[in-house]
FIKETI-338794 format. One record per residue (C-alpha): residue number from 1; x, y, z. Coordinates in steps of 0.1 Angstrom, whole numbers, plus 5000, padded with zeros to 4 digits. Layout:
FIKETI-338794
+--------+------+------+------+
: kollum :    u :    v :    w :
+--------+------+------+------+
:    NUM :    X :    Y :    Z :
...
+--------+------+------+------+
END
This chain:
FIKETI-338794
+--------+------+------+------+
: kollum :    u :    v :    w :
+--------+------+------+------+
:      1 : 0379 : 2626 : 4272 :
:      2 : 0396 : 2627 : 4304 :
:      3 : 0395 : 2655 : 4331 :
:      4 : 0433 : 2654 : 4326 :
:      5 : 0430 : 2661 : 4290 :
:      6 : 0400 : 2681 : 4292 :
:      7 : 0414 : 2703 : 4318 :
:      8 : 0450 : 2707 : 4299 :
:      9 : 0435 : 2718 : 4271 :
:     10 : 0413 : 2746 : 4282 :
:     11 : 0429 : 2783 : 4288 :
:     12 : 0424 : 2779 : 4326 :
:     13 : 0454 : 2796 : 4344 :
:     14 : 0468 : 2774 : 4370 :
:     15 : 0475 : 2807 : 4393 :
:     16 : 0456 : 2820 : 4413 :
:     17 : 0440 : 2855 : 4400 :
:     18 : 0420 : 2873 : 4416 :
:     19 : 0383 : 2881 : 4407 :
:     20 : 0360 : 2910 : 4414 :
:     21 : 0328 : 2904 : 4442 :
:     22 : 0310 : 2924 : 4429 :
:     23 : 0311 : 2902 : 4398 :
:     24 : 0303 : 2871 : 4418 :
:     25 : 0278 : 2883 : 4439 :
:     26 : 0258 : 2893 : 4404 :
:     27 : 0258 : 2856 : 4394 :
:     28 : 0236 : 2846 : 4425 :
:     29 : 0225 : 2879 : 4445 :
:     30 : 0245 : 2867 : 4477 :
:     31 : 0285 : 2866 : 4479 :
:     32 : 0280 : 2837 : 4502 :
:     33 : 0260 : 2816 : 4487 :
:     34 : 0278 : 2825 : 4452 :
:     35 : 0311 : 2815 : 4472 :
:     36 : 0291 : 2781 : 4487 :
:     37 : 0282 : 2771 : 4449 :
:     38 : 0316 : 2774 : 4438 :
:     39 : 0333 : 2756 : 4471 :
:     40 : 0306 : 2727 : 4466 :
:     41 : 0317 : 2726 : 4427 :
:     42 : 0352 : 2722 : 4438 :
:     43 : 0347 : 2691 : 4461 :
:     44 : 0329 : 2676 : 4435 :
:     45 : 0362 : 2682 : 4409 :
:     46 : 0382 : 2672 : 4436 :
:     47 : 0367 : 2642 : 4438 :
:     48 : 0367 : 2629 : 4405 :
:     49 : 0401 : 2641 : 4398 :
:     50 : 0412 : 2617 : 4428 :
:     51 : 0392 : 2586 : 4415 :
:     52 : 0406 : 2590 : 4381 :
:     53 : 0441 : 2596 : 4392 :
:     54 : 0440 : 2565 : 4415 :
:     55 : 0426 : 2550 : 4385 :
:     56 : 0453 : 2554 : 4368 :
:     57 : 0482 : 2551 : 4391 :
:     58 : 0466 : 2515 : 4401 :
:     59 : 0478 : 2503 : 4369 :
:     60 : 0511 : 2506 : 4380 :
:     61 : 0503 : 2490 : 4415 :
:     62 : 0526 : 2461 : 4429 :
:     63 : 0506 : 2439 : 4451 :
:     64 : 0536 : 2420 : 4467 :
:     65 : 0556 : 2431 : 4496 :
:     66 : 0590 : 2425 : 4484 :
:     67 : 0615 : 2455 : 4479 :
:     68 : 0635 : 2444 : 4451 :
:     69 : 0602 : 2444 : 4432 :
:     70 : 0596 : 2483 : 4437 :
:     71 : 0613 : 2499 : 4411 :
:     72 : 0607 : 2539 : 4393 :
:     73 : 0584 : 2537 : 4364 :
:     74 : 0586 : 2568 : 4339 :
:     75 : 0550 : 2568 : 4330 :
:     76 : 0534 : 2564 : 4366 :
:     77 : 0561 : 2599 : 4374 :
:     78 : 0546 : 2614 : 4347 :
:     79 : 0509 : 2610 : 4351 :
:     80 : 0515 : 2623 : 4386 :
:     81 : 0536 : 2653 : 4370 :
:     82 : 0508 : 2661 : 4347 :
:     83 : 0482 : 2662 : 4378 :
:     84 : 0506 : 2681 : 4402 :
:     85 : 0508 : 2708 : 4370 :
:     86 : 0467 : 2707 : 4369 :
:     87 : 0448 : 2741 : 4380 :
:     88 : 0439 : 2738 : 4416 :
:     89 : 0397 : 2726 : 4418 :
:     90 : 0393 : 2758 : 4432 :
:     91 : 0403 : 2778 : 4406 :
:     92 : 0386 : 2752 : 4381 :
:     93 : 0352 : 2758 : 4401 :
:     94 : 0353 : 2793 : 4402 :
:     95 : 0364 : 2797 : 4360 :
:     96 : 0331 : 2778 : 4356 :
:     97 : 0309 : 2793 : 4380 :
:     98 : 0321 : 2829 : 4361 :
:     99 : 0316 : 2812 : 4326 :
:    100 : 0279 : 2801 : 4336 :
:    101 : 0292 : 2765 : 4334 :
:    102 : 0277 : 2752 : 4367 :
:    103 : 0242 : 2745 : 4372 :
:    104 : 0228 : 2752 : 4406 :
:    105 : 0193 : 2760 : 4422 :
:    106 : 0181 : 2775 : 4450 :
:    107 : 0158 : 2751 : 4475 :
:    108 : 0131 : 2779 : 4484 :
:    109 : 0117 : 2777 : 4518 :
:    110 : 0089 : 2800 : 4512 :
:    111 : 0073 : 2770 : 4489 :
:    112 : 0066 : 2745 : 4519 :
:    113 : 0048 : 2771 : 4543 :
+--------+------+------+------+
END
């Protein structure tokens, strides 16, 4: 299933809402590096939602120069209306982070001395 699908599907709210610290400094111990896990999750969603849309839209490509070749196509304006109405990654990140749906580890330092 597609991250487009996938993501359409789920209750995620694609407005920003806001979310209590103390509630995501609980998940890790630190605000920070709660706030790091979920930025890092984000870039990663990003990411993949940008390869799969370009994916997508390359289908539709035209690889010659000439103008009277360009024309609208309905399905190409509506896969790009379907990913304009997606949540924001950020908000994604931070619905799975709180939902204990990203894993994450801590590198210890104290290990190597």
């Amino acid at each position: 299933m597609s991250k487009l699908r996938r993501q359409l599907s789920s209750n995620t709210a694609s407005v920003v809402e806001t979310k209590n610290l103390i509630d995501i400094k609980a998940k890790t111990g630190n605000l920070y590096e709660s706030i790091a896990i979920v930025a890092k999750r984000a870039n990663q969603i990003n990411i993949s939602l940008r390869e799969e849309l370009h994916n997508k839209l390359e289908e539709f490509a035209s690889h010659t120069d000439s103008l009277e070749e360009i024309h609208e196509n309905k399905e190409q304006i509506e896969i790009s209306k379907a990913y304009e109405k997606m949540p924001n990654p950020a908000i994604l990140a931070t619905q799975e982070f709180m939902d204990d749906k990203v894993y994450y580890r801590k590198n210890d330092e104290d290990l190597f001395r």
